[in-house]
C-alpha positions as CSV (number, residue, x, y, z in Angstrom):
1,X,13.7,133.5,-46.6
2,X,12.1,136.3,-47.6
3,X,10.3,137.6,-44.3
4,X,12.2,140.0,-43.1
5,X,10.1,141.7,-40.5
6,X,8.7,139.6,-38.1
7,X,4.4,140.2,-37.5
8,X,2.5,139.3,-34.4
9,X,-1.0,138.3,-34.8
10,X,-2.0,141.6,-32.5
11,X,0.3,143.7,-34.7
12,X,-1.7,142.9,-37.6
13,X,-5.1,143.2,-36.6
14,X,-4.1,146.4,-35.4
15,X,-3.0,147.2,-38.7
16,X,-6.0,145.8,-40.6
17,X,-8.1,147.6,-38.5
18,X,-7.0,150.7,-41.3
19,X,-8.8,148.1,-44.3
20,X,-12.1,147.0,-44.9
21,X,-10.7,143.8,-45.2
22,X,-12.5,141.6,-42.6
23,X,-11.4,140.1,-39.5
24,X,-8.6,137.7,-39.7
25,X,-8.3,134.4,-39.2
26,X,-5.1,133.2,-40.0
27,X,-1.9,134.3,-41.3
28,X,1.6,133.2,-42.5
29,X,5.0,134.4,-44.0
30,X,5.6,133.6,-47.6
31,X,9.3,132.3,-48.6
32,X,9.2,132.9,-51.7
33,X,10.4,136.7,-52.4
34,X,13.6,138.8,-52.3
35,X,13.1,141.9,-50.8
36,X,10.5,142.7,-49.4
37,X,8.4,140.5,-46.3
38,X,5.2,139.1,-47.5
39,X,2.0,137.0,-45.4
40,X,-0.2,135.3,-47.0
41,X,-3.8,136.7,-44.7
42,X,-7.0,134.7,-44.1
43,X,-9.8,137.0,-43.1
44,X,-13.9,136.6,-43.3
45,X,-14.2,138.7,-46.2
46,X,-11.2,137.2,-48.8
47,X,-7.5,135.9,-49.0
48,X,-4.9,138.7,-49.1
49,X,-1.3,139.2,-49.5
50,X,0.4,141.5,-47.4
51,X,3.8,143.1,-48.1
52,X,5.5,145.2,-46.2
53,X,8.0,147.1,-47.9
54,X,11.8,147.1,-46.5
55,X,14.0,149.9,-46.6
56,X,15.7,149.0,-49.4
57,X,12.4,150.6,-51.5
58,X,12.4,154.0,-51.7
59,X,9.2,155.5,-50.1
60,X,8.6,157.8,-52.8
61,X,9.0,155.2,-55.3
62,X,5.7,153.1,-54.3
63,X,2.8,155.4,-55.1
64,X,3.6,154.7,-58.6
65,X,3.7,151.4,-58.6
66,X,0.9,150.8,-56.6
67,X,-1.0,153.0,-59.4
68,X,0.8,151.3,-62.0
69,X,-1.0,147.8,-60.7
70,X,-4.5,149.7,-60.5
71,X,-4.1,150.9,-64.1
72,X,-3.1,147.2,-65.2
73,X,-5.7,146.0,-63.6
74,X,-8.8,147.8,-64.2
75,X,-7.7,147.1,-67.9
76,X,-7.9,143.4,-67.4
77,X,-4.5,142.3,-66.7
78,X,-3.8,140.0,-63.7
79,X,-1.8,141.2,-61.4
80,X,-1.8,142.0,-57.4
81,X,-4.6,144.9,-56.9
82,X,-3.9,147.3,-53.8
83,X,-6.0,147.4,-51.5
84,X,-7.0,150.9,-50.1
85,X,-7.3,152.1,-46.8
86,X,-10.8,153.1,-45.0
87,X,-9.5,156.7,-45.6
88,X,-8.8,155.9,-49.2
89,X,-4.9,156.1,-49.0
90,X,-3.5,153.2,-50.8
91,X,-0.2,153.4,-48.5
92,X,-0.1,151.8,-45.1
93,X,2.9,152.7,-42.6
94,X,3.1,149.5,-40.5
95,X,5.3,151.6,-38.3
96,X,2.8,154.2,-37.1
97,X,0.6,150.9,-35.8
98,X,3.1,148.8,-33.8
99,X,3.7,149.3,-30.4
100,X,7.1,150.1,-29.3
């Protein structure tokens, strides 16, 4: 299993309300996966994947890959593209949004 950190459905809207990503609709935890937990999201405006990266990643480490997958992208290759925040930070802290 590779959902490691468990989401509740206010949890994440909280969270999304950081994207322009629609409202959601739907949501579930994806199996598939090693490391890190991901959720497959349903809103009004697309499908998304949502991964939340567990402390086994080194925080420093993923601004590079996140531009890494911009850069293959905008040069045609398929692969996941991040998905900024309204402030234009492509780094979420799911943290700083849940409730204690």
């Amino acid at each position: 299993m590779a959902v490691y950190t468990d989401i509740s459905e206010d949890e994440l809207k909280s969270f999304l309300t950081q994207y322009d990503a629609g409202e959601l609709m739907s949501y579930k935890g994806i199996a598939e996966g090693v490391e890190n937990s991901n959720f497959l999201l349903h809103t009004t405006k697309a499908p998304y994947i949502l991964t939340l990266y567990e402390k086994r990643v080194d925080r420093n480490d993923l601004p590079f890959f996140l531009g890494l997958m911009q850069h293959l992208a905008d040069r045609g290759l398929s692969c996941p593209l991040p998905v900024p925040r309204k402030d234009g930070a492509q780094l979420g802290n799911w943290r700083a949004v849940r409730p204690r």
